[in-house]
C-alpha positions in Angstrom: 0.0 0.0 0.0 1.6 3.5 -1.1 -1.0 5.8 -0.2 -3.7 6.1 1.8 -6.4 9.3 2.5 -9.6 9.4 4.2 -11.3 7.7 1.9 -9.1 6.5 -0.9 -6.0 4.1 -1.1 -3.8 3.6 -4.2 -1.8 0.2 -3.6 1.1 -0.5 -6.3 3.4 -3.2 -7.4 6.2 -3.5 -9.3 5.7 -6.7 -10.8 2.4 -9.3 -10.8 2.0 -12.6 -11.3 -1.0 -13.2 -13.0 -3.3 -11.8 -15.9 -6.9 -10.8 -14.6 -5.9 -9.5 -11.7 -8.4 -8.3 -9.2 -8.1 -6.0 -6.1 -10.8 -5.9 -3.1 -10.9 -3.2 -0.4 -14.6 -3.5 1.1 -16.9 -2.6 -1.6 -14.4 -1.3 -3.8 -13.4 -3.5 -6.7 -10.8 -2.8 -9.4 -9.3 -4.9 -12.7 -6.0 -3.3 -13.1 -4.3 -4.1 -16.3 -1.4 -6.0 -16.8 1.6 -3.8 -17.8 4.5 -5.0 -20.0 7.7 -6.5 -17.4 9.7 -3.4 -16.6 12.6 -3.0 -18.6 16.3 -1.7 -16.9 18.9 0.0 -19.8 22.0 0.2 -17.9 25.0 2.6 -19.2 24.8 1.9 -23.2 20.9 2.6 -25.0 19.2 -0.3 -26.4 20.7 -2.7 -24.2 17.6 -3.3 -22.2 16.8 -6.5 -19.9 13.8 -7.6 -17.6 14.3 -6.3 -14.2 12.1 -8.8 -12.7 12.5 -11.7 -15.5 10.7 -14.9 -13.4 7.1 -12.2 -13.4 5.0 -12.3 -16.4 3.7 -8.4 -15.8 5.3 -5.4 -14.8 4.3 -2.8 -12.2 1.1 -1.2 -12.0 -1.2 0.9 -9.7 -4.7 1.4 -8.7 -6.6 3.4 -6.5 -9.8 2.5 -4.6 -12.4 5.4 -3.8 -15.4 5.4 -1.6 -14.0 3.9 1.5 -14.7 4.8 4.7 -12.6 7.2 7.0 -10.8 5.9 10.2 -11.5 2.0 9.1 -9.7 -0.9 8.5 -9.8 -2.8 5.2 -8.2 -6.2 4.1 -6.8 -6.4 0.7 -7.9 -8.9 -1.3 -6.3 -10.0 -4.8 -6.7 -13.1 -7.3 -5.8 -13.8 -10.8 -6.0 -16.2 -13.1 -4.8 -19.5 -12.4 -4.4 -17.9 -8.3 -6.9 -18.4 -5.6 -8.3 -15.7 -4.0 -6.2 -14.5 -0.7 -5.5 -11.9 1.5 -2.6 -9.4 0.4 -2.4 -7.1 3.0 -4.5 -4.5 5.4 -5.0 -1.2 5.3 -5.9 1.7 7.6 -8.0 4.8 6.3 -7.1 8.3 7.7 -9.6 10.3 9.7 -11.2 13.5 9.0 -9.9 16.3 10.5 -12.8 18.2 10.5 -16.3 18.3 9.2 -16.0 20.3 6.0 -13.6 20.2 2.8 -12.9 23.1 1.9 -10.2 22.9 -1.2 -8.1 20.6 -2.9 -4.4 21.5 -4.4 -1.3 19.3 -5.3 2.2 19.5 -5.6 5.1 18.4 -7.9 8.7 18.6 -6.9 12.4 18.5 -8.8 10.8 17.5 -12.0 14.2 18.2 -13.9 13.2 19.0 -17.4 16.1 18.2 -20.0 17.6 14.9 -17.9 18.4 12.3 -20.0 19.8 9.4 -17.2 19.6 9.1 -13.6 21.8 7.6 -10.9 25.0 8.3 -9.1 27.0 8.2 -12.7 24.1 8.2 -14.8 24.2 4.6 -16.0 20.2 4.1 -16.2 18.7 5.0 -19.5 15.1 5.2 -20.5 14.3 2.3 -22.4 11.3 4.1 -23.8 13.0 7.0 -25.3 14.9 4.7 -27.8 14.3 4.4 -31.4 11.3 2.4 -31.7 11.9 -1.3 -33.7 9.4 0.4 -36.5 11.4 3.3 -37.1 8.9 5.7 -35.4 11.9 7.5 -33.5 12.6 8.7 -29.8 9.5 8.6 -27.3 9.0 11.7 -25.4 11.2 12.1 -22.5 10.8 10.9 -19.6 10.7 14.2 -17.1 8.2 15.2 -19.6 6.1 12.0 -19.8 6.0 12.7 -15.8 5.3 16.0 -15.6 2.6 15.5 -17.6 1.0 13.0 -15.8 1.5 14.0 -12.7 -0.3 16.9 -13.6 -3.4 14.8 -15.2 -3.9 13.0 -12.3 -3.8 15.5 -9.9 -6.4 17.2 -11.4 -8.3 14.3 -12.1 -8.0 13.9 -8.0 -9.9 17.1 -7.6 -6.9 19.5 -7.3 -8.3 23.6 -7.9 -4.4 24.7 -8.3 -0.7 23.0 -8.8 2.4 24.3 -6.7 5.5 23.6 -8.6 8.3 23.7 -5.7 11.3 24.4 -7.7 13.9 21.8 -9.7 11.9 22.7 -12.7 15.0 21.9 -14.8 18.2 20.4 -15.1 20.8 22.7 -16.0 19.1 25.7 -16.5 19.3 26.1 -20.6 17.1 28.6 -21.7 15.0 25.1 -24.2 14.9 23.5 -20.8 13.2 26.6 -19.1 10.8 27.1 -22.0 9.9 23.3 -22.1 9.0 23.5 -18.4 6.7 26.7 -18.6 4.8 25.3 -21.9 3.5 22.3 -20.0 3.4 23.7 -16.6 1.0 26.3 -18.6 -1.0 24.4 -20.7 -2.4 23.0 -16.7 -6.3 23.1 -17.0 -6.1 24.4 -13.3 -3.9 27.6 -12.2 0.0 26.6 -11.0 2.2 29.1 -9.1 5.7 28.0 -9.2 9.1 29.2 -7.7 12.5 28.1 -8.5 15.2 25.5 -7.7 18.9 25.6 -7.2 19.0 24.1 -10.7 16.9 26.9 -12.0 19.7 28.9 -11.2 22.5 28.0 -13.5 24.5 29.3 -16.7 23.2 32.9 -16.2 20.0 32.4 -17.7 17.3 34.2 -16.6 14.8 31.4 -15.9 12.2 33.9 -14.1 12.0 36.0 -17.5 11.7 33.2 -19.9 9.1 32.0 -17.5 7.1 35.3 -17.6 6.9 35.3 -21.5 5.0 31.9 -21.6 2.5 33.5 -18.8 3.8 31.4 -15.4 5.1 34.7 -13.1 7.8 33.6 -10.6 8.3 36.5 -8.0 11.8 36.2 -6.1 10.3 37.2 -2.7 7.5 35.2 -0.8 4.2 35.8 -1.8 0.8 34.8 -1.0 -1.7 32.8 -2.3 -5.4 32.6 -0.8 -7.5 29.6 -1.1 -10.6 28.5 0.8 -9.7 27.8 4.4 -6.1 27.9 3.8 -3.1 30.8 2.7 -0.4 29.7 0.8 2.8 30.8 1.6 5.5 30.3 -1.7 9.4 31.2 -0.7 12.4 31.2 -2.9 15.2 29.7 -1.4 17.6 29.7 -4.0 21.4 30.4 -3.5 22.5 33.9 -5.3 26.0 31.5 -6.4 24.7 29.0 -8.6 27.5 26.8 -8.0 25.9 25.4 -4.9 23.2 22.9 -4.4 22.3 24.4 -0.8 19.3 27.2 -0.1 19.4 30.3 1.7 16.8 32.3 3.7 18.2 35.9 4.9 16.2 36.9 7.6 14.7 39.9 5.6 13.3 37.0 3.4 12.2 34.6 5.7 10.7 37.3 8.4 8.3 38.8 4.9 7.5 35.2 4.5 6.9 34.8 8.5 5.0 38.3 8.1 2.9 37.1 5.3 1.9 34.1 7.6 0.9 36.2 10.4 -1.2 38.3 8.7 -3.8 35.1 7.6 -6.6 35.1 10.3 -6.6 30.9 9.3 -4.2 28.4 8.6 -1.0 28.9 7.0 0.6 26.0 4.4 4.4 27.0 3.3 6.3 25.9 0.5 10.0 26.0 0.3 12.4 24.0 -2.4 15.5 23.8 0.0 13.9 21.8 3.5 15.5 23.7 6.7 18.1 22.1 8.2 17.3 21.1 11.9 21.1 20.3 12.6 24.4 22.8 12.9 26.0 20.6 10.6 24.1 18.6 7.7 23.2 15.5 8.0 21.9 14.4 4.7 23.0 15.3 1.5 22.1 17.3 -0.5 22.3 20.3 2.0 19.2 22.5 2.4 19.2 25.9 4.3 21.5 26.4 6.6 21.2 25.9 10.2 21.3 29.3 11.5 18.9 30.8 8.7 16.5 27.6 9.1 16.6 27.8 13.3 15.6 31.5 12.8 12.9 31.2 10.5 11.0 28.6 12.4 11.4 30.3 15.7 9.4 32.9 14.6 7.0 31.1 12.2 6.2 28.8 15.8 5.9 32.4 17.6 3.5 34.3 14.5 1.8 30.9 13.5 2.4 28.0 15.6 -0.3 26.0 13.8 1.6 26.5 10.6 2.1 23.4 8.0 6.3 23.9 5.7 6.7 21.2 2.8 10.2 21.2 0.8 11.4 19.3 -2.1 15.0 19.1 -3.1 16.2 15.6 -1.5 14.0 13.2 -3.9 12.5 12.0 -0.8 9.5 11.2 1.2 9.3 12.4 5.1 7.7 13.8 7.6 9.3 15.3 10.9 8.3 18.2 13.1 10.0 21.4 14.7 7.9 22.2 18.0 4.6 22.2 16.7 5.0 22.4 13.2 4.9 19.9 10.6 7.4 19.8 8.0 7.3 17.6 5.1 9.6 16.5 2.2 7.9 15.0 -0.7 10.0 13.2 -3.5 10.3 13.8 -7.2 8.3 13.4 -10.0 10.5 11.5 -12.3 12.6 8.7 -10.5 11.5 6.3 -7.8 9.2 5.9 -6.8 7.7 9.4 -9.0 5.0 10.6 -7.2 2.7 14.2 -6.6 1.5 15.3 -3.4 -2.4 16.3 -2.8 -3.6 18.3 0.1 -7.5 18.4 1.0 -8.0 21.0 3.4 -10.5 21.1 6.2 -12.1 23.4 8.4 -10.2 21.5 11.8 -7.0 20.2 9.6 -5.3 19.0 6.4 -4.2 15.4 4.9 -1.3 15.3 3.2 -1.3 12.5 0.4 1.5 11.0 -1.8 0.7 9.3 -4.9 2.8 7.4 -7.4 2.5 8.7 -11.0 0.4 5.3 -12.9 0.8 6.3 -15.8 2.4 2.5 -17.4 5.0 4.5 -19.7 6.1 6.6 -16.1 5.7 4.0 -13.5 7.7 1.4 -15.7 10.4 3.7 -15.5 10.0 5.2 -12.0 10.6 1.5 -11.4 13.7 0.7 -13.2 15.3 3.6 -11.1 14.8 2.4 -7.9 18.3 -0.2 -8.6 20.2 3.5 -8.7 22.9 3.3 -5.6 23.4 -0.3 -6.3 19.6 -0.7 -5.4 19.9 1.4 -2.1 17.6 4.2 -3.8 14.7 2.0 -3.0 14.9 2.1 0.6 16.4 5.9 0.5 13.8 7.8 -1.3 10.2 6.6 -0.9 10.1 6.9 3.0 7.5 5.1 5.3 3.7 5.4 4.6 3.5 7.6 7.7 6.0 10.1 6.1 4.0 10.4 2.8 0.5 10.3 4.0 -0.9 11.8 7.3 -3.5 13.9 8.9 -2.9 17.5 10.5 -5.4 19.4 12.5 -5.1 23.2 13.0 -3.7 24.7 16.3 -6.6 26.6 18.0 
C-alpha cells in the first residue's frame, strides 16, 4: 500500500503474477491491467533486460475510492490461475474536521532536459529509444511525468498546482521554456518558484518564465484559497555553483510576516527543506542551520499551527519542529515518482502521496529504484506515515 487518505487508497506493485488481476478493499473492486515487465537499460541505450524476469507483468497501480474514513480494510487480490487471498491491510485516515474546503497538489524537482539518472548516470530510459518500427525517440521521460502527474492531480480534484522548484536540469534557456509550456498548458492555475537548478548558466529562468505566462516573484508571496493561505518562498542560492538554499532573515521574516497576517491556517512551501542540525546530515544540504533555526522560531511564535513542505532531496518524510509539521515530498520522475495532494478542512489538512500510474512513467520510475546499487529504493520513498498523514489546526 503506497498511499492512503480518508477515503481512498492507491496500492502498487512492481511486478504481478497473474493476468486478470483483481483488487478488493470493502466494496471497492478494481481490474487493473497487466503492464509489460519493466525494462532496466544500464550505461549503453538499447541494451535493455527484464528487471524482474521470473514475473509475467510489470508494475502497476490502482486506486480505490469510496472507503470509509478511520476504518480498517483487508486487501484482497486473485488472478488467473491464483486463488483468491488476502494481500495485506490497510488503515484509512480520519477527518480532521467536518468540512472540505479545497483541494491542491504539488510536484517537486521535476528536472526537465535529464536524460539518465543515478550516481554516474548509467540508467537509460528504455522508452525513449528508437522504436523497432522506425517511429523515432518517445517523449522524454521528465516530460512524460510531468505530464502525468499533472493529469492526475487534477483528475483527484486538485483547484491549483504548486511547482516547488527543480523545474529543470541545467538551466538552458530550451529546458526553461519546455517546463513553462507544459506547466502552462495545466487546465487548473499553477504558481511556481525556482530550484537551485533553476539557477544555472546565467540564464534568466524567471524572464523566460514570464513570457509563456507562469510569473515567478523572487520574494514570498501569497496565495489565498478556501480555508487555507499559501505561503510560496524562494530559497535559492545567489551563487549557482551550490546545491544548498538560503533564507536571509529579511526573506524569511516577509515570509513569516505574510503568515501572520492570515486570520486561518497557513501551508508554506519551500524548495530547499530547513536544516534542523548545525552541521548537515543528509545530502544534498538545504538551508543552513542558522537561517532555518531563525525562520521557524518565529514562524512557531507568528503561526504556531503553521504546516512547511520542501522538495529538493528526492524523498519522502515527515518530521516536526515544535509544533509544526514539515514535510519532504519526493520527485516526479525517478523512484518511486510521485505528486502530493492536500484536502483541506475546516479543523485540519491530509497530506497524500501518490505514485504517478501512468504505465510509460511507473515502468520507468521502477527501473530507477536499482540506482545506488539498489539502495535508492529504501532511501527515497520513505515510510507510509512520512508520505500520508492527517494535521489538525492549532486553535
Amino acid at each position: 500500500m503506497f498511499a492512503v487518505d480518508d477515503c481512498s487508497a492507491q496500492l502498487t506493485w512492481r511486478a504481478s503474477p497473474a493476468e486478470d488481476l483483481t483488487i478488493e478493499v470493502g466494496d471497492s473492486v478494481a481490474h487493473p491491467l497487466a503492464s509489460p515487465p519493466v525494462q532496466l537499460v544500464l550505461d549503453a541505450p538499447g541494451r535493455a533486460r527484464p528487471l524482474d524476469p521470473a514475473w509475467p507483468a510489470g508494475a502497476g497501480s490502482v486506486v480505490l475510492d469510496g472507503l470509509s474514513p478511520a476504518t480498517t480494510y483487508d486487501v484482497v487480490a486473485t488472478g488467473r490461475g491464483v486463488p483468491r487471498f488476502r494481500a495485506g491491510r490497510l488503515h484509512t485516515l480520519a477527518v480532521p474536521g467536518e468540512h472540505l474546503l479545497c483541494r491542491f497538489a504539488t510536484v517537486s524537482d521535476v528536472h526537465i532536459g535529464e536524460r539518465r539518472f543515478g550516481v554516474m548516470g548509467r540508467i537509460h530510459d528504455a522508452l525513449e529509444n528508437p522504436a523497432p518500427d522506425g517511429a523515432g525517440p518517445g517523449e522524454p521521460y521528465p516530460v512524460r511525468a510531468l505530464r502525468a502527474a499533472i493529469d492526475e492531480a487534477v483528475d483527484w480534484g486538485a483547484e491549483l498546482i504548486v511547482a516547488k522548484g527543480d523545474l529543470t536540469n541545467r538551466t538552458t534557456p530550451a529546458e526553461v521554456r519546455d517546463a513553462a509550456r507544459i506547466l502552462s498548458a495545466s487546465p487548473v492555475p499553477v504558481e511556481a518558484f525556482l530550484g537551485n537548478h533553476d539557477n544555472k548558466q546565467g540564464v534568466n529562468s524567471r524572464a523566460i518564465l514570464g513570457e509563456q505566462g507562469l510569473a515567478v516573484p523572487w520574494v514570498p508571496y501569497a496565495r489565498d484559497l478556501p480555508g487555507v493561505r499559501l505561503v510560496l518562498v524562494n530559497t535559492v542560492d545567489g551563487d549557482p555553483r551550490y546545491h544548498r538554499g538560503q533564507l536571509p532573515a529579511e526573506i524569511g521574516l516577509r515570509a513569516v510576516r505574510l503568515s501572520a497576517e492570515s486570520s486561518g491556517p497557513v501551508w508554506v512551501a519551500l524548495h530547499h527543506p530547513p536544516e534542523l542540525h548545525r552541521f548537515p546530515t543528509v545530502h544534498p544540504p538545504g538551508v543552513p542551520f542558522g537561517e532555518s533555526r531563525h525562520f521557524l522560531d518565529a514562524l512557531v511564535a507568528a503561526k504556531p499551527g503553521a504546516f512547511v513542505t520542501c522538495g529538493h532531496r528526492h524523498r519522502n518524510r515527515r518530521y516536526d519542529y515544535g509544533p509544526i509539521v514539515i514535510s519532504e515530498v519526493g520527485a516526479t520522475k525517478d523512484y518511486p515518482g510521485v505528486w502530493a495532494g492536500y484536502k483541506v478542512y475546516d479543523g485540519g489538512l491530509v497530506q497524500v502521496v501518490r505514485r504517478i500510474s501512468r504505465p510509460d512513467v511507473i515502468s520507468w520510475t521502477e527501473a530507477t529504484r536499482r540506482a545506488m546499487n539498489g539502495q535508492w529504493q529504501r532511501w527515497s520513498p520513505g515510510r507510509l506515515d512520512d508520505r500520508c498523514f492527517a494535521v489538525g489546526w492549532a486553535r
